[in-house]
Backbone bond lengths (Angstrom), bond angles and torsions (degrees), N, CA, C in turn:
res aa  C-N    CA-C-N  psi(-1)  N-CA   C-N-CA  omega(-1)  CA-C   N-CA-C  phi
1 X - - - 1.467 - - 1.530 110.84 -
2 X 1.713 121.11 -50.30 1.081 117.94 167.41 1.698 127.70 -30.14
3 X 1.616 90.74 -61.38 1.621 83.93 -162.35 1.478 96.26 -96.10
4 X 1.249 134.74 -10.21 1.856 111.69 150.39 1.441 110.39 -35.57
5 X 1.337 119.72 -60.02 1.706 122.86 -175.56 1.246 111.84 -42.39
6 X 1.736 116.09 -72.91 0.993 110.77 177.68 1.671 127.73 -52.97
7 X 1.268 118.43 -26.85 1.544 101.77 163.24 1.067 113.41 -87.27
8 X 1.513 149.42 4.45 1.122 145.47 151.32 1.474 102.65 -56.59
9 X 1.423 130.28 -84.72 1.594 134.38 175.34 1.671 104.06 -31.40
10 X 1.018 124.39 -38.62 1.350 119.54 -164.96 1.855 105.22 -75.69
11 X 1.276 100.35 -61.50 1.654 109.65 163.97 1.517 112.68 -57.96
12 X 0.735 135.77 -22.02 1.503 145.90 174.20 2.080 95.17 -74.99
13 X 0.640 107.56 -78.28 1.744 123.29 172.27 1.261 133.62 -33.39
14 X 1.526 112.50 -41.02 1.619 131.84 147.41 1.354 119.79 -78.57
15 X 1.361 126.54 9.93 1.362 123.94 -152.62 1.581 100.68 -134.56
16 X 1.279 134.86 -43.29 1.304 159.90 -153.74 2.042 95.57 -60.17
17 X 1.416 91.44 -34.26 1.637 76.28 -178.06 1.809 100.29 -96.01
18 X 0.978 122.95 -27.42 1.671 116.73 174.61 1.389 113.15 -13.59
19 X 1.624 109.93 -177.77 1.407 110.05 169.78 1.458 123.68 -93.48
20 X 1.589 104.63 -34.76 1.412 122.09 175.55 1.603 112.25 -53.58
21 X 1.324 115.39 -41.21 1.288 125.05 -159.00 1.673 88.58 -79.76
22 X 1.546 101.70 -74.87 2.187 99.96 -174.32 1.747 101.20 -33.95
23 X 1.244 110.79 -71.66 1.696 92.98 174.20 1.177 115.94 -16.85
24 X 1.684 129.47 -70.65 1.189 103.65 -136.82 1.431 120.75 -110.22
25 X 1.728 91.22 17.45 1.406 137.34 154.77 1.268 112.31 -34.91
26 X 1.820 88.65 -79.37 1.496 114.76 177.70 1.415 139.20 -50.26
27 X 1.700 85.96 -29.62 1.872 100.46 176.00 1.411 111.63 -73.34
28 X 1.745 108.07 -48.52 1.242 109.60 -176.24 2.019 116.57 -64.14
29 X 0.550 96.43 -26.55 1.437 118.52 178.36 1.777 111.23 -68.52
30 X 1.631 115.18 -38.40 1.634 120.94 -173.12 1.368 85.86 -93.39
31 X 1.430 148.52 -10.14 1.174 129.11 -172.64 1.580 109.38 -114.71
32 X 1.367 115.11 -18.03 1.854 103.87 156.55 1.645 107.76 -84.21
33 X 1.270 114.73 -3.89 1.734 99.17 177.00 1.730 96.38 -76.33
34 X 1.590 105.70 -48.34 1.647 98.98 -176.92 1.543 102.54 -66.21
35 X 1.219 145.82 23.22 1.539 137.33 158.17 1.346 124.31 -110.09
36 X 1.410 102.88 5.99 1.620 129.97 -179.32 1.679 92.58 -43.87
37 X 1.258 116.42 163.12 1.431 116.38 146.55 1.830 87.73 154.41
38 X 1.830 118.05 142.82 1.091 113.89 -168.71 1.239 137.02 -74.68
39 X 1.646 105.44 -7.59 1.680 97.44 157.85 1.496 127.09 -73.12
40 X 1.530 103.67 -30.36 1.431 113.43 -176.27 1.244 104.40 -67.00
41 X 1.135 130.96 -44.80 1.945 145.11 169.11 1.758 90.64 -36.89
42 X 0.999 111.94 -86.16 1.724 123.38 -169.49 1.424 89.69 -43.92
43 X 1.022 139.35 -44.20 1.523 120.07 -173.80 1.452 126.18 -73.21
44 X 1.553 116.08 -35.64 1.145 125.37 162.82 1.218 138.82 -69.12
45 X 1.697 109.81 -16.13 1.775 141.86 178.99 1.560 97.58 -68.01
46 X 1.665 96.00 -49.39 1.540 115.98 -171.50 2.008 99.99 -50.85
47 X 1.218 82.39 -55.52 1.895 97.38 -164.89 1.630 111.21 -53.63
48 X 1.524 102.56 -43.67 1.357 131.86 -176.47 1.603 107.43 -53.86
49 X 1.190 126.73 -62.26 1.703 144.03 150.27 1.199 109.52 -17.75
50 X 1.207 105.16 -83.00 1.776 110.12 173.29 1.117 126.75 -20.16
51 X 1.371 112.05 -48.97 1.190 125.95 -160.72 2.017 113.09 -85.87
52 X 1.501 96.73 -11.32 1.509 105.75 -178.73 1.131 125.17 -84.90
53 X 1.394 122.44 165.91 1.665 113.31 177.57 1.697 102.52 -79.79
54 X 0.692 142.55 48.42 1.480 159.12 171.24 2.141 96.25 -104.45
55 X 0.887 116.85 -45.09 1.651 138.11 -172.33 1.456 95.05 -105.41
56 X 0.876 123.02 -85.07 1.731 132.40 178.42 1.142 106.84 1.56
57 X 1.206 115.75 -95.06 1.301 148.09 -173.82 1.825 123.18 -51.30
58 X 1.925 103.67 -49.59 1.497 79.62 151.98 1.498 122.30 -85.50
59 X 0.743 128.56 19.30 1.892 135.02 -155.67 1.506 73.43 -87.79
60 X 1.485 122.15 -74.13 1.560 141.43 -178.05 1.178 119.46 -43.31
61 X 1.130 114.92 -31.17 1.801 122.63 168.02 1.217 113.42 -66.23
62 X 1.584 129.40 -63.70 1.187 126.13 114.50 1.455 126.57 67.22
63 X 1.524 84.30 -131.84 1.240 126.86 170.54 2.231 101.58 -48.53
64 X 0.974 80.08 -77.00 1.892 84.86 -175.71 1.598 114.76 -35.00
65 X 1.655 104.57 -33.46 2.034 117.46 -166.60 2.223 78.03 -75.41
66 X 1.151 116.62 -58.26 1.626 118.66 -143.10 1.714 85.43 -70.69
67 X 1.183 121.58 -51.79 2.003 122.75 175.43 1.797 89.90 -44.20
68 X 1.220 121.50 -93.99 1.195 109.45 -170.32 1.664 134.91 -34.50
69 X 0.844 93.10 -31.67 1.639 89.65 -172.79 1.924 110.27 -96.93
70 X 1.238 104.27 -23.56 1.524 113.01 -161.67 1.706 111.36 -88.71
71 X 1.532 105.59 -55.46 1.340 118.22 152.09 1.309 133.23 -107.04
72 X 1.354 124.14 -11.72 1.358 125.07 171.38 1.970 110.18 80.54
73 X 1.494 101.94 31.92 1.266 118.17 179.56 1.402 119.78 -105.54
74 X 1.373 96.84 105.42 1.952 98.81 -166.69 1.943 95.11 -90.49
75 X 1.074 104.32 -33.12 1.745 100.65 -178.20 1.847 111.80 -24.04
76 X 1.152 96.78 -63.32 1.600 111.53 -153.49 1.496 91.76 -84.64
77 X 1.012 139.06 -27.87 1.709 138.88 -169.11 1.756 89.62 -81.80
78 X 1.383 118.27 -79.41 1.540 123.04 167.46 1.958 109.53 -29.97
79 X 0.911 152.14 -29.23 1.105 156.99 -164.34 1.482 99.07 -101.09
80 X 1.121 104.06 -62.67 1.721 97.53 -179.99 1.855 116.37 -59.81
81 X 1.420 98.30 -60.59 1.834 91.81 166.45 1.527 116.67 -44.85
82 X 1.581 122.22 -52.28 1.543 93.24 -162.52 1.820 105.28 -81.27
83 X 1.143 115.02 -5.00 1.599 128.45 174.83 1.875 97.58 -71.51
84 X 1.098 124.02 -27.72 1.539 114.28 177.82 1.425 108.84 -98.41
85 X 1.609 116.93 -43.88 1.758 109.81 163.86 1.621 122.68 -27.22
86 X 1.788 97.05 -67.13 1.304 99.76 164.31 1.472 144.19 -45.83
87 X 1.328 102.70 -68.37 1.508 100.04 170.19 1.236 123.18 -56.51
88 X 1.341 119.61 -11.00 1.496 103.04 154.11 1.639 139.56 -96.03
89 X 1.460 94.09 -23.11 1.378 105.88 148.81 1.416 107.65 -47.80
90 X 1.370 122.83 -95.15 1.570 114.45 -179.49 1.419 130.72 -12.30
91 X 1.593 95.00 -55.67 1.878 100.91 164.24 1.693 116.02 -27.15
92 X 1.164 82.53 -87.24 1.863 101.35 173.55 1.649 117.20 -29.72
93 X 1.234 101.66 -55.30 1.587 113.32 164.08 1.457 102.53 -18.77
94 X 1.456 87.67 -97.45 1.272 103.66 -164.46 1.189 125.40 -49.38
95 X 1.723 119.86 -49.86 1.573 100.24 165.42 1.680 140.11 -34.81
96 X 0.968 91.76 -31.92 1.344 111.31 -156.76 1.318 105.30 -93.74
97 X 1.347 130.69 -30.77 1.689 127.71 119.51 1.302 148.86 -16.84
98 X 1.426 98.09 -54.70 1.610 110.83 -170.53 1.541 83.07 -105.62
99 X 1.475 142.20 -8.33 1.347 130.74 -178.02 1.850 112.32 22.16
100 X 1.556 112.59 64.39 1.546 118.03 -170.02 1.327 92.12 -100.06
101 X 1.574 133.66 126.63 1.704 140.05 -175.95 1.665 77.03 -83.01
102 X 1.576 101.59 148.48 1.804 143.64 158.28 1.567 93.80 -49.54
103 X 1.180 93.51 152.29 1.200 114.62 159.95 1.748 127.40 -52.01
104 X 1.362 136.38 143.12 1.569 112.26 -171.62 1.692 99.77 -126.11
105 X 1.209 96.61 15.98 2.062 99.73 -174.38 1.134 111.81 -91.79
106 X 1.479 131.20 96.42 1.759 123.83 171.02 1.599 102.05 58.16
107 X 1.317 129.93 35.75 1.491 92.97 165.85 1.914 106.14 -76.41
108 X 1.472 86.56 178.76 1.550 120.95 -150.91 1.498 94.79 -91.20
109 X 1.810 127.41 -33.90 1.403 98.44 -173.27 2.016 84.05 -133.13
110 X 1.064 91.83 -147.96 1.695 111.64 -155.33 2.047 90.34 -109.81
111 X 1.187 141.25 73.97 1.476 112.94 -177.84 1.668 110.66 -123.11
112 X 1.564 121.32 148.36 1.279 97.26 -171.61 1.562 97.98 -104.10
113 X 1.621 116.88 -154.08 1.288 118.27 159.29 1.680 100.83 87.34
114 X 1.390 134.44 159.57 1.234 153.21 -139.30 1.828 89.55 -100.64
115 X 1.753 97.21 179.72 1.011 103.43 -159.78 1.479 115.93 -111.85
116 X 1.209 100.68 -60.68 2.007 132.99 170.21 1.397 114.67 -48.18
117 X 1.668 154.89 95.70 1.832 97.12 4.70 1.738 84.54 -87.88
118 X 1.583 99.64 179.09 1.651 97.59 144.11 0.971 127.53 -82.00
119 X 1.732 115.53 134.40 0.766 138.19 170.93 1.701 137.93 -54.07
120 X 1.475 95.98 -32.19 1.789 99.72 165.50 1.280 109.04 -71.63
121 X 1.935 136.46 -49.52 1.661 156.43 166.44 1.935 85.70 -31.22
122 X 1.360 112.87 -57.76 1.793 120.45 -147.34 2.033 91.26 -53.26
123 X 1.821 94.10 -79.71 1.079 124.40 -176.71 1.850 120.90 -26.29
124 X 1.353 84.29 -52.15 1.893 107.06 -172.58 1.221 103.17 -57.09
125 X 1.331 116.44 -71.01 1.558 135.07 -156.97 2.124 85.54 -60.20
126 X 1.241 111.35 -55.20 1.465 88.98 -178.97 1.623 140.67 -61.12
127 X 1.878 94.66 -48.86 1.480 109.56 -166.71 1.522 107.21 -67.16
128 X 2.008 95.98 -52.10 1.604 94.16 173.13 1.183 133.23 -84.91
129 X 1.589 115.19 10.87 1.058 125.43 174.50 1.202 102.10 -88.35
130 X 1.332 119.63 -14.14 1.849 111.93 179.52 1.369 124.15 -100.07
131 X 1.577 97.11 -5.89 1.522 107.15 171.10 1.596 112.95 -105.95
132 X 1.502 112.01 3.60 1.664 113.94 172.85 2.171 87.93 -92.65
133 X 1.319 111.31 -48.06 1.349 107.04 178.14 1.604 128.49 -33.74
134 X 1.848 99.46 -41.61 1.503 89.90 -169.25 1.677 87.21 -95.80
135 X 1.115 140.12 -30.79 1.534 125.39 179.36 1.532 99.91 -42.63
136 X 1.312 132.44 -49.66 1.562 124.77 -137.21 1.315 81.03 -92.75
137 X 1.756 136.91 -20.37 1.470 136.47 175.90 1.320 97.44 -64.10
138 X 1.265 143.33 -77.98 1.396 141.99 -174.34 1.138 90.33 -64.16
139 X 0.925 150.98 -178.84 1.281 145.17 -118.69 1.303 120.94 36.59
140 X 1.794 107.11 -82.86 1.349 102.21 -170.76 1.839 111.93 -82.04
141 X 1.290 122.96 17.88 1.327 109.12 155.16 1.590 128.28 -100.41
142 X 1.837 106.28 -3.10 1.029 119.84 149.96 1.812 120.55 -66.89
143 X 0.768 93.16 3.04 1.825 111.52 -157.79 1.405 147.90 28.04
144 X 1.898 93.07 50.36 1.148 129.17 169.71 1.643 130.70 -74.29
145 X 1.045 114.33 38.98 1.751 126.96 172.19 1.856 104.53 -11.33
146 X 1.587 110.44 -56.05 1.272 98.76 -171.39 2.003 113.99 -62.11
147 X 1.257 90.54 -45.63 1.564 103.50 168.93 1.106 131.66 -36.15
148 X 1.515 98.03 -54.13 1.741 114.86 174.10 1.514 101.21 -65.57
149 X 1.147 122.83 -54.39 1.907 128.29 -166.31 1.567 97.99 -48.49
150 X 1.385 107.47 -52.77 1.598 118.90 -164.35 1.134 89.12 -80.27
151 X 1.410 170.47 -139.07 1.311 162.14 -146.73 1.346 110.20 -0.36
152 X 1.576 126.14 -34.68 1.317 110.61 -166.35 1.692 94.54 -93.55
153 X 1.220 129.49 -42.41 1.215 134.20 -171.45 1.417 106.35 -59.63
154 X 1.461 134.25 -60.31 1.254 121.12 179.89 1.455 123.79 -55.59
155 X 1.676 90.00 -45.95 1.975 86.54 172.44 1.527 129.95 -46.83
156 X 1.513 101.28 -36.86 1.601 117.72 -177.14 1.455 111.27 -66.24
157 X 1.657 108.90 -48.33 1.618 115.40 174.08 1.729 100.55 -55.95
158 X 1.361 118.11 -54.77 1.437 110.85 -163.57 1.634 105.35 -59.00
159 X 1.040 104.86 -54.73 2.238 93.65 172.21 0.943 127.23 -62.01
160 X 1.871 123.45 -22.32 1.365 103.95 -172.71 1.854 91.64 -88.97
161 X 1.510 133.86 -36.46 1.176 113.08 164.30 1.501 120.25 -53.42
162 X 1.185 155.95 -50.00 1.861 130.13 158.83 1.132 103.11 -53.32
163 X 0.991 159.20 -19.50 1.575 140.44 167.55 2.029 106.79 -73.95
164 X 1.663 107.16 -22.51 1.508 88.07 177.10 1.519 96.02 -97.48
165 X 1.263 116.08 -16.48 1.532 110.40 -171.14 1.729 115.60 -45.14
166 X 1.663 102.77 -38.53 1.674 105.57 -163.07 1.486 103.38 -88.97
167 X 1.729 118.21 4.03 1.440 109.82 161.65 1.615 108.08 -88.66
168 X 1.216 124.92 -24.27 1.690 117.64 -150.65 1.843 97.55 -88.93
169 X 1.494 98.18 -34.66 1.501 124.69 171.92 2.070 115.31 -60.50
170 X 1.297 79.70 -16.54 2.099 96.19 -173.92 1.274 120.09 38.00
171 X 1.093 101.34 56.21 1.761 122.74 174.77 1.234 88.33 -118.67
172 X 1.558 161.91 4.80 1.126 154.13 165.38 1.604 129.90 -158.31
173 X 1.290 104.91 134.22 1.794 108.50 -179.81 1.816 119.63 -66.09
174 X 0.914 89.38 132.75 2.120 96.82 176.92 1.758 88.75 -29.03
175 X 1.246 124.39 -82.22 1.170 140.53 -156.30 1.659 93.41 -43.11
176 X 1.418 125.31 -58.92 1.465 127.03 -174.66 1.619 106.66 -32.85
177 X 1.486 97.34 -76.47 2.070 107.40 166.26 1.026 126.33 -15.48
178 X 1.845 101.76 -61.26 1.740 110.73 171.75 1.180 119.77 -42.20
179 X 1.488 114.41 -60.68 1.500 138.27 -160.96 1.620 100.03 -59.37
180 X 1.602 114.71 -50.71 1.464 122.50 -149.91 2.080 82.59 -77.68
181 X 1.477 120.91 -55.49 1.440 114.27 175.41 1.158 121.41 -34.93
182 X 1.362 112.76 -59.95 1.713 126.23 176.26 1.506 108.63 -55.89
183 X 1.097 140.72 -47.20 1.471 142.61 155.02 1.445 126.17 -52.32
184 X 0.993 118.70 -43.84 1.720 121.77 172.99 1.594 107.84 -75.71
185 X 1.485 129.85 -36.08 1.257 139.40 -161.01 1.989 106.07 -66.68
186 X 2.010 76.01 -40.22 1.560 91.40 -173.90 1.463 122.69 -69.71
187 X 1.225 111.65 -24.15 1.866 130.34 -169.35 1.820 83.95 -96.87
188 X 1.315 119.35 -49.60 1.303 107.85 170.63 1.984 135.35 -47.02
189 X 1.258 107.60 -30.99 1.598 129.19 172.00 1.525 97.13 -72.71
190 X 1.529 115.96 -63.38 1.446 117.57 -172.27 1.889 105.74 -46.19
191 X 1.111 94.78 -49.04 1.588 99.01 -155.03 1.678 100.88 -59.41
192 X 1.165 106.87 -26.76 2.004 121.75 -149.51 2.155 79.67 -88.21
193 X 1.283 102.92 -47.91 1.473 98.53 -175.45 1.892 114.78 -57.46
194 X 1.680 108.87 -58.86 1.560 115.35 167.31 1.644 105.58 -43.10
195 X 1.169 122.20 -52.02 1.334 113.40 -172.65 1.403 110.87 -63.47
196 X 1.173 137.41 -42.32 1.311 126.90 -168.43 1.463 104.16 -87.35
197 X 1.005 121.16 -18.11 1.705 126.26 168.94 1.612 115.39 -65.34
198 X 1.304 94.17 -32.32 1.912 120.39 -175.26 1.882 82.89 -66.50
199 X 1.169 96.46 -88.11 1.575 110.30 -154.16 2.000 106.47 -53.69
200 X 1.174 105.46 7.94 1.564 103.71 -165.41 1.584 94.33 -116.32
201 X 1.441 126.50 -26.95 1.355 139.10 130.40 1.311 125.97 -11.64
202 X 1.487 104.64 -80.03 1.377 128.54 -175.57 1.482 93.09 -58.94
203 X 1.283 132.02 -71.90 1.482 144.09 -146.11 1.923 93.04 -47.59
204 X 1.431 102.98 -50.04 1.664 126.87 171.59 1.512 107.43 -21.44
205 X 1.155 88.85 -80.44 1.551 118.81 173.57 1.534 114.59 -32.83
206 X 1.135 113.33 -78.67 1.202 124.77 170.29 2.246 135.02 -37.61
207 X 1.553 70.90 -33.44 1.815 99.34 178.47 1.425 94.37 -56.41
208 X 1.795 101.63 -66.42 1.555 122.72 -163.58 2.311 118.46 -67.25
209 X 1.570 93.19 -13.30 1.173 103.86 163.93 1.746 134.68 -118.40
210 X 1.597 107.72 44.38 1.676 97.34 -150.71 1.052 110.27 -81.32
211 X 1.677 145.10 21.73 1.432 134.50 141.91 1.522 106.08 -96.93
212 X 1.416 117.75 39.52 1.431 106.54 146.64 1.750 124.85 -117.89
């Protein structure tokens, strides 16, 4: 799964200026302008938010205060912060690499900063993809299948809508989305692998010390 992603982002990355790709850029792009209309706007503004470190960040504050105090579990609080440091570091990376200019046709809000991947598509698919991961984990080690299904399905709808939000909004190219999914998905696999290597460690540990 890893390195499908990464050659997805990678082919995605050499490809973005082609002809095939601006086409189908362009198509995708003439057909959320014809889906414009102001409730759908307010809904996608809505989606768009979510997806920012405006939410992020206290979501993560959060999350880290209720781990600490409730169970006294730094694993998953530590995992999620340096999993959001990164992927946004990376973000930045890469723009600033591929230096790809925004879109300049009718977008919908005011945003500055580069294009290649997006950065809300990058971020989402990882951070909240790592906090739909361990929900659908508790869940199914409670051995709640429906729980887990429904946790994974909404989470998935909620990123891939902010990942379409920043095309319909035209602050970003189809291809950007792709790129930023294929990039977050990939740091997302890595992270889910270290973590279970982490906690299978610890578990080790613990075997070899059980009057502590």
């Amino acid at each position: 799964m890893f390195g499908a992603l990464v050659v997805l982002f990678i082919g995605m990355a050499l490809s973005y200026d082609s002809f095939l790709v601006k086409e189908i850029d362009e198509v995708v792009a003439a057909y959320m302008e014809q889906l414009r209309n102001p409730a759908l706007t307010n809904v996608f503004l809505w989606f768009t938010y979510i997806g920012s470190k405006y939410v992020e960040f206290p979501l993560l504050i959060g999350i880290v205060a209720y781990m600490r105090i409730t169970c006294k579990n730094g694993i998953i609080s530590s995992v999620l912060l340096l999993n959001l440091l990164l992927v946004r570091w990376l973000n930045s990376f890469f723009k600033e690499s591929f230096g790809r200019e925004r879109p300049v046709h009718k977008p919908l809000i005011d945003v500055g900063g580069l294009s290649f991947p997006s950065g809300h598509a990058m971020i989402t698919a990882s951070f909240y993809g790592l906090l739909v991961y361990f929900c659908w984990r508790r869940f199914a080690e409670k051995g709640s299948s429906v729980g887990a299904r429904i946790t994974a399905a909404i989470g998935i709808l909620v990123i891939q809508m902010i990942g379409i939000s920043r095309i319909y909004l035209g602050v970003h190219y189809f291809s950007d989305v792709v790129g930023g999914f294929a990039a977050g998905a990939a740091l997302l696999s890595l992270t889910v692998v270290c973590y279970n290597f982490l906690i299978g460690e610890t578990a080790k540990q613990r075997e070899g010390h059980p009057g502590d």
